[in-house]
Residue frames relative to the residue before (quaternion, step in Angstrom):
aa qw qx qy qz dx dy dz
X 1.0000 0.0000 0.0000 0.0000 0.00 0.00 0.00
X 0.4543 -0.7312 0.3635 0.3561 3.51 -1.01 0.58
X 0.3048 -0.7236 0.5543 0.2762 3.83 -0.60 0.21
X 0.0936 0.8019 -0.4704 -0.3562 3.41 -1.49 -0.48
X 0.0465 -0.7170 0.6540 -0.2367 2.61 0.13 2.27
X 0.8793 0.1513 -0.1977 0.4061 3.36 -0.56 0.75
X 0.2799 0.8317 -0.4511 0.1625 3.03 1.29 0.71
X 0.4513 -0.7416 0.4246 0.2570 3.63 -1.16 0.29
X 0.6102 0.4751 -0.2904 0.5635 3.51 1.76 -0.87
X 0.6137 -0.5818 0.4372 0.3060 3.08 -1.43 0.40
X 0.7611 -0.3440 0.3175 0.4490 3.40 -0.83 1.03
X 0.9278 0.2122 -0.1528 0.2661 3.45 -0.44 -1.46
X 0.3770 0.5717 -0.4455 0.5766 3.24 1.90 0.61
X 0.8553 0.2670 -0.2487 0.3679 3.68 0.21 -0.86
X 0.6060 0.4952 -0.3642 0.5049 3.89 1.02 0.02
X 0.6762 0.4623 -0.4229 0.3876 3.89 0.79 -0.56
X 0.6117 0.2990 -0.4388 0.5865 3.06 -1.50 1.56
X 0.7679 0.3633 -0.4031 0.3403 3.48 0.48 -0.31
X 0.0800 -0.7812 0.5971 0.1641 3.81 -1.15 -0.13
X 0.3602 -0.6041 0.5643 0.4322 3.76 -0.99 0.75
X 0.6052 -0.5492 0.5761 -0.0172 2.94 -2.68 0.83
X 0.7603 -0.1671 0.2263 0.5855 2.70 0.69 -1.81
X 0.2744 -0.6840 0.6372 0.2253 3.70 -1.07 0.01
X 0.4361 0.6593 -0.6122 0.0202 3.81 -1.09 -0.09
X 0.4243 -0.7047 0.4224 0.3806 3.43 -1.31 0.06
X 0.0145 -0.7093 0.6955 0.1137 3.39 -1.48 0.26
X 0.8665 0.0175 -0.2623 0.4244 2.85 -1.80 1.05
X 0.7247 -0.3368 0.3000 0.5209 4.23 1.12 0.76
X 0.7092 0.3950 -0.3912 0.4335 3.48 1.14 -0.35
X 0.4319 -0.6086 0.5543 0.3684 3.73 -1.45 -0.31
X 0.0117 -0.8619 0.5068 -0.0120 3.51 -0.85 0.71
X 0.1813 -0.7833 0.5792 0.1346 3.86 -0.38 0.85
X 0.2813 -0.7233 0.6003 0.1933 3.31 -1.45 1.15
X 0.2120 -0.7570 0.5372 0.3055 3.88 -0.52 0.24
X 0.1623 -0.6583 0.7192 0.1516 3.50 -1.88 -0.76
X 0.3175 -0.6307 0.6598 0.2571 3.50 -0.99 0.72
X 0.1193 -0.6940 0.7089 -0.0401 3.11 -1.57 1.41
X 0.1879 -0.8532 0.4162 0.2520 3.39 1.48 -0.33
X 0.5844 -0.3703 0.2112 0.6905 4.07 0.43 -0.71
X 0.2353 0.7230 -0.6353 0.1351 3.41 0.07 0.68
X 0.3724 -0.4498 0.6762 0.4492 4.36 -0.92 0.21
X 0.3784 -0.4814 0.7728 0.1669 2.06 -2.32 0.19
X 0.0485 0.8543 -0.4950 0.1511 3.61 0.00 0.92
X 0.4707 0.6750 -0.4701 0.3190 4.05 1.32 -0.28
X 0.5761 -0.4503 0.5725 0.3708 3.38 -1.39 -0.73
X 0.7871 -0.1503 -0.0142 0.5980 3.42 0.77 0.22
X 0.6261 -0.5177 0.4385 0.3845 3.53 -1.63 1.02
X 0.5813 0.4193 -0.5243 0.4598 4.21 0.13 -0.24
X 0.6205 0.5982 -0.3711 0.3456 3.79 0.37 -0.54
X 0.6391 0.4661 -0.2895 0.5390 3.19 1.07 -1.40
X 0.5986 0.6965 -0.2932 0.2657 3.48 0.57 -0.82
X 0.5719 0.6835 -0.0552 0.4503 3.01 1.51 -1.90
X 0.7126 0.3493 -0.1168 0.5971 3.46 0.83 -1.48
X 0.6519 0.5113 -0.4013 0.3905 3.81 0.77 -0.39
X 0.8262 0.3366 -0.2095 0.4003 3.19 1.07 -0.53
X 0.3586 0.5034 -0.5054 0.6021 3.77 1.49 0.79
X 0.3211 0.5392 -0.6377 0.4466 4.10 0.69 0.58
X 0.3470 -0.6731 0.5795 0.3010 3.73 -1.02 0.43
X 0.4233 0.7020 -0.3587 0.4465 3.69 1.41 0.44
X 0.7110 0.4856 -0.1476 0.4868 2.66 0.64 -1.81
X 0.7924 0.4176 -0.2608 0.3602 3.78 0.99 -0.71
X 0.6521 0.3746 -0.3543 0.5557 3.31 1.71 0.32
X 0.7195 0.1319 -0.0679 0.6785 3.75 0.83 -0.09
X 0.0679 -0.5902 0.7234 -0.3519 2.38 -1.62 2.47
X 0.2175 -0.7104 0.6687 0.0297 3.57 -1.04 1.35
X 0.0380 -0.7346 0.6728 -0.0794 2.95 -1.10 1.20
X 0.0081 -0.7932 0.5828 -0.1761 3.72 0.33 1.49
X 0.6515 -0.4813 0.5121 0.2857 3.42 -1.98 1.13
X 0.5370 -0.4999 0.5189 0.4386 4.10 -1.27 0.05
X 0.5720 0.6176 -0.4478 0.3014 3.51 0.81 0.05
X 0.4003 0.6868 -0.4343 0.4235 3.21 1.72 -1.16
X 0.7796 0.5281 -0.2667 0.2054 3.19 0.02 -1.98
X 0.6800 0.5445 -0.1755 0.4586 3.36 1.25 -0.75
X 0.6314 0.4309 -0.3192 0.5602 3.44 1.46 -0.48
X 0.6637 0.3583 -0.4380 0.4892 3.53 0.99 0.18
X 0.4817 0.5354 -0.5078 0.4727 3.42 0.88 0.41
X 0.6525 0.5109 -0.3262 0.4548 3.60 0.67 -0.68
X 0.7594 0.4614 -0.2689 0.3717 3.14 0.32 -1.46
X 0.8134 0.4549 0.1259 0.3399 3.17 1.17 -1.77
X 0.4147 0.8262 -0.3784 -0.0466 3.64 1.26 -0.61
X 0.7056 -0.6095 0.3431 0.1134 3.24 -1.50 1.15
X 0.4323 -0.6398 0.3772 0.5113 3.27 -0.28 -0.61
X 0.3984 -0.6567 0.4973 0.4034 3.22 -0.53 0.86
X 0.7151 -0.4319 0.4761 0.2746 3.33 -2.04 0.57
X 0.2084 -0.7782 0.5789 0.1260 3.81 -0.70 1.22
X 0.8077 0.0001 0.1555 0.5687 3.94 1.38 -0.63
X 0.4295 -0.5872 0.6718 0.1393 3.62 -1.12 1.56
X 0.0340 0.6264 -0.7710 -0.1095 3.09 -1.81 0.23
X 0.0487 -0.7958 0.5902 -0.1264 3.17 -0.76 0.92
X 0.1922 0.8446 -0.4790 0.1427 3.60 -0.32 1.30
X 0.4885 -0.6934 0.4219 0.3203 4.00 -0.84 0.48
X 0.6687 -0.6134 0.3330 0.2561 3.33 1.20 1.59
X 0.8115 0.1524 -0.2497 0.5058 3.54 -0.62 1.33
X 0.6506 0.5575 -0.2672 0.4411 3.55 1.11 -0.40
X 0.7668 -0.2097 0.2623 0.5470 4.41 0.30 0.63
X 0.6686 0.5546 -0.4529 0.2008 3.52 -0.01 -0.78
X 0.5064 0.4291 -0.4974 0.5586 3.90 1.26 -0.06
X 0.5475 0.6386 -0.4064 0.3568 3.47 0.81 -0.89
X 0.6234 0.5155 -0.2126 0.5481 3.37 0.61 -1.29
X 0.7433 0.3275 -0.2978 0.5016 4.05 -0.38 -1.13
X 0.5890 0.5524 -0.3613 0.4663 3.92 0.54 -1.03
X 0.7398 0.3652 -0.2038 0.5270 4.03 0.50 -0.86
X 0.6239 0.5062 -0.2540 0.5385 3.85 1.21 -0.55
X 0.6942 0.4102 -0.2173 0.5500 3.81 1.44 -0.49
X 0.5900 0.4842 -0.5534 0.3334 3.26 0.87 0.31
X 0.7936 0.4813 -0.3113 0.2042 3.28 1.35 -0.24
X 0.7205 -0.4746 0.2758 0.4238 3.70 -0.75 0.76
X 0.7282 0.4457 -0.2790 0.4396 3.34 1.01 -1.60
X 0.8332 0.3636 -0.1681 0.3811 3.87 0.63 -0.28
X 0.5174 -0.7113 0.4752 0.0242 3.39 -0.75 1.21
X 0.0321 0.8556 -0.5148 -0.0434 4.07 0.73 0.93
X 0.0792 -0.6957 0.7026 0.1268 3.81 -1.03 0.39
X 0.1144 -0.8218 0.5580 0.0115 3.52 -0.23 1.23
X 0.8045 -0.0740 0.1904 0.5577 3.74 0.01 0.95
X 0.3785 0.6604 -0.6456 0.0612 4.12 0.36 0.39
X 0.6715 -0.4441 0.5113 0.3006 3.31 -1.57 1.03
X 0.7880 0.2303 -0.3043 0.4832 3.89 -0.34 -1.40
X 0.2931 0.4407 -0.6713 0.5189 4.36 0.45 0.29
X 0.9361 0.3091 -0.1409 0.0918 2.78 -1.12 -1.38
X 0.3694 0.7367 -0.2756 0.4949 3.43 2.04 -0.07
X 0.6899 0.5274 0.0235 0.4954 3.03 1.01 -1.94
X 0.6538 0.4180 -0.1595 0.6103 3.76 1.29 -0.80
X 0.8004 0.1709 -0.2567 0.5141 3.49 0.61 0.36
X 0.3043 0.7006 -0.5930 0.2547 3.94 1.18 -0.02
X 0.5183 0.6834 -0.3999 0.3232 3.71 0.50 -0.71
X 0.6792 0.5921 -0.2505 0.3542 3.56 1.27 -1.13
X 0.7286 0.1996 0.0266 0.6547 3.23 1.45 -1.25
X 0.6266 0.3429 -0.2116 0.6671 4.08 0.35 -0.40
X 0.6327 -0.5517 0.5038 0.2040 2.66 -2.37 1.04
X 0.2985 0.7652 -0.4931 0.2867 3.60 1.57 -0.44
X 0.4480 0.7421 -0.4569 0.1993 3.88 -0.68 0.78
X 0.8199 0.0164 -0.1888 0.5403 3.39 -1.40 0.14
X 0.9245 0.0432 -0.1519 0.3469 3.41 -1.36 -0.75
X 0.5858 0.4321 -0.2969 0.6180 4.05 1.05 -0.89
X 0.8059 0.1797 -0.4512 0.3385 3.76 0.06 -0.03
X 0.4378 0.5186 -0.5556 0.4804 3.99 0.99 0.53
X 0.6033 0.5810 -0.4085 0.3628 3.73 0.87 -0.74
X 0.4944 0.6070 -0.3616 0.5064 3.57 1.59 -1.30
X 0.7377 0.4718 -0.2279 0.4258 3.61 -0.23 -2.11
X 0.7969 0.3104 -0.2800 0.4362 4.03 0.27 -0.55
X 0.7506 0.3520 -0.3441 0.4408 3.40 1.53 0.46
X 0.5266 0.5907 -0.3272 0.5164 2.97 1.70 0.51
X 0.5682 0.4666 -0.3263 0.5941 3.38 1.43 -0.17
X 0.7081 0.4776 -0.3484 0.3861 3.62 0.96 -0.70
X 0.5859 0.5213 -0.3104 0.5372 3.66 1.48 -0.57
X 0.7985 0.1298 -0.2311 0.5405 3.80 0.49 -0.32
X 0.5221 0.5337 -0.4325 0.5055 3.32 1.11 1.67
X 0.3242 0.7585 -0.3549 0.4399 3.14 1.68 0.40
X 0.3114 -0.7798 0.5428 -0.0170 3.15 -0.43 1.85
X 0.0110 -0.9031 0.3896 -0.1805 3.34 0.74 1.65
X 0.6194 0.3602 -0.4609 0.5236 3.56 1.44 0.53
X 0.7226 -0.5159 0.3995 0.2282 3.31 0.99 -0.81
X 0.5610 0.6500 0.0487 0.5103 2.77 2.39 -0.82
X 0.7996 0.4388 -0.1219 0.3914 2.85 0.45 -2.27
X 0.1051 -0.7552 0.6467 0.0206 4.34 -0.40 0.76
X 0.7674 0.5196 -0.1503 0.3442 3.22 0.44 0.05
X 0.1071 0.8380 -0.5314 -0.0622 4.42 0.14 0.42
X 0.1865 0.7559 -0.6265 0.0358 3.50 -0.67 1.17
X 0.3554 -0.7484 0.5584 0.0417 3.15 -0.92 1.87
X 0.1020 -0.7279 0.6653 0.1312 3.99 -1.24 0.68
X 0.1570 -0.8849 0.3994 0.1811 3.36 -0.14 0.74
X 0.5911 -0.5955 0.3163 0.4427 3.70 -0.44 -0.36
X 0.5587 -0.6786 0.2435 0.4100 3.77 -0.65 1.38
X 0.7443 0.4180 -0.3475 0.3879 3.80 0.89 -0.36
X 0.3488 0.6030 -0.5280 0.4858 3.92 1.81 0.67
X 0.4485 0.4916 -0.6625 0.3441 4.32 0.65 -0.71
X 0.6136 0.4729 -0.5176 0.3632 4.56 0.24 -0.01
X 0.7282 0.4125 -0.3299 0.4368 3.48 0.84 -0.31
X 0.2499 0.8265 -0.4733 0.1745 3.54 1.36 0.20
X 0.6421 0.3411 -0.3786 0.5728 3.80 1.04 -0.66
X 0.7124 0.4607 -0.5166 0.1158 3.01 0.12 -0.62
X 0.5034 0.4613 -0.4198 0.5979 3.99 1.64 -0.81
X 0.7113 0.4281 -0.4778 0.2873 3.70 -0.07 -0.02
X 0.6502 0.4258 -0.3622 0.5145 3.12 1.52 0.46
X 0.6349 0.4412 -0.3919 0.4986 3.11 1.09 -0.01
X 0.7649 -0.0222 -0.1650 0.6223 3.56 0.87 -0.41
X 0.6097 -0.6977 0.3686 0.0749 3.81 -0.87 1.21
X 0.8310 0.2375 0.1695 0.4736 2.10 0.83 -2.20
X 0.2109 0.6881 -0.4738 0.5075 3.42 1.48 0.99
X 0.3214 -0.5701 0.7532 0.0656 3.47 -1.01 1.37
X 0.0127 0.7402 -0.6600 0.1280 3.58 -1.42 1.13
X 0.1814 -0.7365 0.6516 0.0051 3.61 -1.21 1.01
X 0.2467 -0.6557 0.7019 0.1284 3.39 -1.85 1.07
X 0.3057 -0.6351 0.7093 0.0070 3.52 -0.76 1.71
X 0.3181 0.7208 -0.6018 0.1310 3.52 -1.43 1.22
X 0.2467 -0.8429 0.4748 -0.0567 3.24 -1.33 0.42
X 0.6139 -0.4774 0.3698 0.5084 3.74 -0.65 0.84
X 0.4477 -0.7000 0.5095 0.2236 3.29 -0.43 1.60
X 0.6979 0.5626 -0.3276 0.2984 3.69 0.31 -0.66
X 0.4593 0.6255 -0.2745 0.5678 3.22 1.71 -1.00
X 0.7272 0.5541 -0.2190 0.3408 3.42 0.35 -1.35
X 0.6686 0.5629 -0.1483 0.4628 3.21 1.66 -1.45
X 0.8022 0.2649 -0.2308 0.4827 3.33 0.83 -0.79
X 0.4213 0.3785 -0.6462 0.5116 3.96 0.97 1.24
X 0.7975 0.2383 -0.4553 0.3162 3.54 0.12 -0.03
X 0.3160 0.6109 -0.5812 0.4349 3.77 0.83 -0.03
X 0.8109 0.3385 -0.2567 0.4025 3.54 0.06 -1.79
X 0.8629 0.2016 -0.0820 0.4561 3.76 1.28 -0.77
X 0.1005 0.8938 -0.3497 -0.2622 3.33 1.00 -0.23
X 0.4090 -0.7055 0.5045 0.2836 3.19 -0.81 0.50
X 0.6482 -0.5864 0.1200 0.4708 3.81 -1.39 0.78
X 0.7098 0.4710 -0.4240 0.3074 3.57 0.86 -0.45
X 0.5667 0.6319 -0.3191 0.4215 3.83 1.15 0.33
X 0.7340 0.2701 -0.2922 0.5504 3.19 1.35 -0.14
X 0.5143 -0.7776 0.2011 0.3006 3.49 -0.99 1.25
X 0.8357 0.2831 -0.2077 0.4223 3.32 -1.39 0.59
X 0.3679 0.5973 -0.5205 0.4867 3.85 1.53 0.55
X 0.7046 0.5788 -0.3833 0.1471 3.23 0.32 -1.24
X 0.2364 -0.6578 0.6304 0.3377 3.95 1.35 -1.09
X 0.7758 -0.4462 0.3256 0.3051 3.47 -1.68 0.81
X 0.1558 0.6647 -0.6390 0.3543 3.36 -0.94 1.97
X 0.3045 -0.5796 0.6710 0.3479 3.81 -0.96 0.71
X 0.4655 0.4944 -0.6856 0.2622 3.53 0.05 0.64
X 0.6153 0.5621 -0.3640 0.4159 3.70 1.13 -0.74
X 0.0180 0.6938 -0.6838 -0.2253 3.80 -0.93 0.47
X 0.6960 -0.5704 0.3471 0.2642 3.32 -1.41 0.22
X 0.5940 0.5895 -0.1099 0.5362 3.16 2.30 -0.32
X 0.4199 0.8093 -0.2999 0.2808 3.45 1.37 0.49
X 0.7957 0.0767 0.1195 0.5888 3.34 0.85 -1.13
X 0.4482 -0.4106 -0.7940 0.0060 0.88 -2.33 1.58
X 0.0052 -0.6710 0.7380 -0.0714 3.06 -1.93 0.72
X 0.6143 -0.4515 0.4661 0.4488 4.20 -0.59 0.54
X 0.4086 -0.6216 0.5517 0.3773 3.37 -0.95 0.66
X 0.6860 0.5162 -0.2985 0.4171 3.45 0.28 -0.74
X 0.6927 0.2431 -0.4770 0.4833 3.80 1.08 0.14
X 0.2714 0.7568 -0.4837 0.3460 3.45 1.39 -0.15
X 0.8735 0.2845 -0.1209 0.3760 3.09 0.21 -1.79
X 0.5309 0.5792 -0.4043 0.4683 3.55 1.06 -0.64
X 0.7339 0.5205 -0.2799 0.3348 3.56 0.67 -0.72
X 0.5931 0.3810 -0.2615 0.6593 3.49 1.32 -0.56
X 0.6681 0.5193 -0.3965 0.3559 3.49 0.38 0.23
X 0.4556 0.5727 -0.2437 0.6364 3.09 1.96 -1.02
X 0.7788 0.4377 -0.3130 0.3224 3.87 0.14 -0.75
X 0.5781 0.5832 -0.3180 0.4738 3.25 1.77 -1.27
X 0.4477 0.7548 -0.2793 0.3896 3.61 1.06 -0.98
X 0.8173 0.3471 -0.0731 0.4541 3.08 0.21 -2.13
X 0.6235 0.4947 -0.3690 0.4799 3.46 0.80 -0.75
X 0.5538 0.6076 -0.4562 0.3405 3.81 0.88 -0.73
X 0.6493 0.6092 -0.1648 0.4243 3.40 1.06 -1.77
X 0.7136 0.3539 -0.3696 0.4784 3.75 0.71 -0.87
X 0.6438 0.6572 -0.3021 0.2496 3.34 0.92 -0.63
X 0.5901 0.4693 -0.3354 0.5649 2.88 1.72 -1.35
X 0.6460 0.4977 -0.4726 0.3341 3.77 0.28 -0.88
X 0.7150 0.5291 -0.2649 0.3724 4.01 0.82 -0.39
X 0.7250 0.1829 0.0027 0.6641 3.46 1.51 -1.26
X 0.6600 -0.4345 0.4954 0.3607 4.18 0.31 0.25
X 0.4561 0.7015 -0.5372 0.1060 3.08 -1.06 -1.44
X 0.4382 -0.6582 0.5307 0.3052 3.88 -0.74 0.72
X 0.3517 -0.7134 0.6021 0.0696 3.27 -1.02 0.77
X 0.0702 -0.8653 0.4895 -0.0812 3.81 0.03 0.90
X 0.0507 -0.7338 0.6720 0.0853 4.18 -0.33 0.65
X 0.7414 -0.4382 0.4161 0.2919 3.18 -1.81 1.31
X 0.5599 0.6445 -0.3442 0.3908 4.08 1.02 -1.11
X 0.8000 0.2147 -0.1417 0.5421 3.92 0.53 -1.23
X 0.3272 0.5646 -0.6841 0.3259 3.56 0.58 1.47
X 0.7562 -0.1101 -0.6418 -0.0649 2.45 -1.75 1.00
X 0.5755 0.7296 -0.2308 0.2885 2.97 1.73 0.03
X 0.3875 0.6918 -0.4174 0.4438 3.62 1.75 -0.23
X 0.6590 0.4717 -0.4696 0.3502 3.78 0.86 -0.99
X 0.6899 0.4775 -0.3575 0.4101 3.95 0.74 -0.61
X 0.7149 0.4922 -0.2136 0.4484 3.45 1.65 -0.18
X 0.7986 0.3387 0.0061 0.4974 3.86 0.38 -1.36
X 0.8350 0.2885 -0.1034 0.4570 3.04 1.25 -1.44
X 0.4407 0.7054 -0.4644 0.3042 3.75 1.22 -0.24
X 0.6405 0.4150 -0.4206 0.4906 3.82 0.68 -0.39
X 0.5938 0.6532 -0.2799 0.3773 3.40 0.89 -0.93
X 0.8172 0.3879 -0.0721 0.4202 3.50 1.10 -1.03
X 0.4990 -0.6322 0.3473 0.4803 2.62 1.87 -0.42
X 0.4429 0.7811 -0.4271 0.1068 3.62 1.23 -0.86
X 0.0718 -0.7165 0.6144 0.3224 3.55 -1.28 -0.11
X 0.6229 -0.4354 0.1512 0.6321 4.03 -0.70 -0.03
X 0.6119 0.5014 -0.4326 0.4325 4.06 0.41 -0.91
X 0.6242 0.4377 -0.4045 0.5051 4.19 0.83 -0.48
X 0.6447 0.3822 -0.3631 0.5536 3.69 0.44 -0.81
X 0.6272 0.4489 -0.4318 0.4676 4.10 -0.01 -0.35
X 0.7426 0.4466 -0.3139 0.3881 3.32 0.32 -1.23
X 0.6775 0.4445 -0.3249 0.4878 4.00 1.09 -1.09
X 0.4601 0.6507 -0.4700 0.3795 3.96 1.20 -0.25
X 0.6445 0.6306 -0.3217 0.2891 3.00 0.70 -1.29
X 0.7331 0.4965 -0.2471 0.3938 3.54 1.04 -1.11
X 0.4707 0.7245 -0.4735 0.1713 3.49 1.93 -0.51
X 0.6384 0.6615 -0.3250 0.2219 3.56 1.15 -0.87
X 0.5467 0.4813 -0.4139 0.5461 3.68 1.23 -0.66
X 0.7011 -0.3512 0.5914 0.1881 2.48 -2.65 0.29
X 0.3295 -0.7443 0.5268 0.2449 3.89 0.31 1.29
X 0.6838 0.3589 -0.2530 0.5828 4.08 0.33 -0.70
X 0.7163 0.2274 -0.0876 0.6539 4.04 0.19 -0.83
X 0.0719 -0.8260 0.5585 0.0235 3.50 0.00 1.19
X 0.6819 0.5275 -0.3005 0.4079 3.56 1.20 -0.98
X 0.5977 0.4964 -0.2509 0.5774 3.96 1.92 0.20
X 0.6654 -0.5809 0.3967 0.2500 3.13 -1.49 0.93
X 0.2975 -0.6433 0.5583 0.4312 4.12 -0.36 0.49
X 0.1187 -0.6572 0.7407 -0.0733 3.69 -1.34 0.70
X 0.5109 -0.5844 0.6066 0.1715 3.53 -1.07 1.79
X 0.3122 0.7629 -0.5426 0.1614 3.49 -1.19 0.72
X 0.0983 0.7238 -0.5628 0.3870 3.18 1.57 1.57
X 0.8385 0.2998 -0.3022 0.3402 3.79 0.40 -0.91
X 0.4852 0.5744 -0.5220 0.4027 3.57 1.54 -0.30
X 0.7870 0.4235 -0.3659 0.2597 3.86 0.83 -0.79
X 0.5646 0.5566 -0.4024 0.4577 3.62 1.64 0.48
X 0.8243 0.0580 -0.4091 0.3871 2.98 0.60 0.19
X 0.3100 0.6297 -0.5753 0.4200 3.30 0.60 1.33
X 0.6914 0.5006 -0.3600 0.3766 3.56 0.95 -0.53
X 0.5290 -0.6686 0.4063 0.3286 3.49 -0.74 1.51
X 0.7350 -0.2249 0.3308 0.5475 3.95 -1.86 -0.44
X 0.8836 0.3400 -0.2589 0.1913 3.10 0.37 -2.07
X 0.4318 0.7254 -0.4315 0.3181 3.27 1.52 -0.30
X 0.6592 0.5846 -0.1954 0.4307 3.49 1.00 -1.75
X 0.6837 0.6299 -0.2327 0.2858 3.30 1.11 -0.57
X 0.7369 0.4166 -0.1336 0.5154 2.93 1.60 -1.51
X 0.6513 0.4858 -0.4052 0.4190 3.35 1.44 -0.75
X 0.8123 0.3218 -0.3846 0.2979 3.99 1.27 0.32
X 0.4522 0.5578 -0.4559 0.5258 2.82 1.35 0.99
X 0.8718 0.1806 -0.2950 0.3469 3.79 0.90 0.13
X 0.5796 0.4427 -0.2031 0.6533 3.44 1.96 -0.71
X 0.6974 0.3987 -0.5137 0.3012 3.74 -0.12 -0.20
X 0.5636 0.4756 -0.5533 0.3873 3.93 0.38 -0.36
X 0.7747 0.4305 -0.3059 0.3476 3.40 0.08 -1.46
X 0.5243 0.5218 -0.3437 0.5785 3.89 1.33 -0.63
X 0.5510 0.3930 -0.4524 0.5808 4.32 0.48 -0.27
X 0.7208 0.4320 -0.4076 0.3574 3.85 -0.11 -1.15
X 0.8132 0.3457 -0.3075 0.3531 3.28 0.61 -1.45
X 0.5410 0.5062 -0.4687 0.4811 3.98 1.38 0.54
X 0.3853 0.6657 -0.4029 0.4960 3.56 1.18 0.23
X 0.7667 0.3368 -0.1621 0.5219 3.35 0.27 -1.49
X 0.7853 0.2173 -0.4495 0.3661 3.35 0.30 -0.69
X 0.4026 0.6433 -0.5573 0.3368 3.98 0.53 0.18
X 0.4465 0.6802 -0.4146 0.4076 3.61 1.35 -1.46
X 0.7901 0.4173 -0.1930 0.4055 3.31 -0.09 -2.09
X 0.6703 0.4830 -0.3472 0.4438 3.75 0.60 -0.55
X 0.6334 0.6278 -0.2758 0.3586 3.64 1.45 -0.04
């Protein structure tokens, strides 16, 4: 792989166009893998997609940069990104592609749907020496490298993160304060029965990799209380958070229309930005090339006894409180 250790051009001649991939550690150290994206958007359903297509570039398959975590930080120096304008944070299955998909159509705004090396970098702390002050340095140059405003256009960085990062909420709130941030949620049951029928990686056991989502008391356990239970926790953790840091509180019910309402200051929107991201409300946010199709009631009453059970014995209190609070804010 190429490096650019020893390079002769100046930094911001040889890193623009690129974006990191991945992060992991070898031999104790941290290392970031890149990809030429040159000014391409981001425009996919999620940041592994974009990735996917970046690297079927016959470029991308002969030349690959594989640079120390320092790199990353000299391109923060040399280079800074735009700084994040808004967190999304959601309990997974509930609008939030919906949401980034309708934010990416527009020119003015940069979407990070779910990148892998974020979220590497947001939990090293669990397993790696990566921590307190040197790993916010990581997280605020890793947002600044795949915040690179690489057409010229984009004024704007809004980051969706993955539903089991809502644990690292202090920690970006310490790296960036002043980041406005939303909790994305939904009739917990709904939620239950796309993962029951799909599950997603942090619902099935022991995919996820080190996270206080994991208790040590899970398994073997019914999938269905498996999942009701981490849903019940993602929930609860939403609520303490909001009660500690704010944060808008958003239900799955005022998609697509909250963005022309609740969320337009939030996003920055003006009316032509909020018309123009409407437009996208109609597709299938994950299957863009398909029609979106309501299908909140096919999953209730698809969802079996035991499902119904566990999700009201562990997700419905914290899913009442966290429609409490947000009614509050609508007051």
């Amino acid at each position: 792989m190429a490096s650019l250790m020893g390079r002769e051009r100046p930094l911001n001649e040889e890193m623009h166009g690129w974006l990191p991939i991945r992060t992991w550690l070898r031999d104790g150290e941290w290392r970031v893998d890149w990809c030429w994206f040159g000014e391409q958007r981001l425009t996919q359903p999620f940041y592994r997609d974009e990735v996917d297509l970046a690297l079927r570039l016959p470029f991308n398959q002969a030349f690959r940069r594989d640079t120390p975590l320092t790199t990353l930080l000299d391109w923060r120096a040399a280079s800074p990104g735009l700084a994040p304008s808004a967190f999304i944070f959601h309990a997974s299955r509930c609008g939030s592609t919906l949401l980034a998909q309708m934010l990416a159509r527009l020119e003015s705004h940069i979407v990070l749907s779910e990148p892998p090396p974020l979220d590497q970098l947001l939990r090293a702390h669990y397993d790696s020496p990566l921590h307190g002050a040197e790993q916010a340095a990581a997280i605020d140059a890793m947002l600044s490298a795949l915040g690179q405003c690489r057409d010229g256009r984009a004024s704007r960085l809004v980051v969706k993160l993955d539903a089991w990062n809502l644990y690292e909420l202090p920690l970006l709130r310490r790296c960036f304060p002043d980041t406005p941030w939303l909790f994305l949620y939904r009739d917990p049951l709904e939620i239950a029965a796309s993962h029951l029928q799909q599950p997603g990686m942090h619902m099935v056991p022991g995919l996820l990799g080190e996270s206080p989502l994991n208790l040590a008391d899970e398994s073997p356990t019914p999938r269905e209380e498996f999942i009701a239970r981490r849903l019940g926790r993602l929930l609860q953790v939403a609520i303490e958070h909001h009660r500690q840091y704010g944060g808008l509180l958003l239900n799955y019910s005022e998609l697509p229309m909250a963005l022309g309402d609740r969320l337009h200051t939030l996003f920055g929107l003006d009316a032509v930005q909020v018309a123009a991201a409407l437009a996208g409300s109609g597709q299938n946010a994950k299957r863009p090339e398909q029609a979106f199709a309501a299908d909140a009631q096919r999953k209730r009453d698809e969802a079996s006894a035991p499902l119904r059970e566990a999700v009201s014995r562990w997700a419905e209190a914290p899913y009442r409180d966290l429609q409490r609070l947000r009614l509050q804010q609508l007051n």
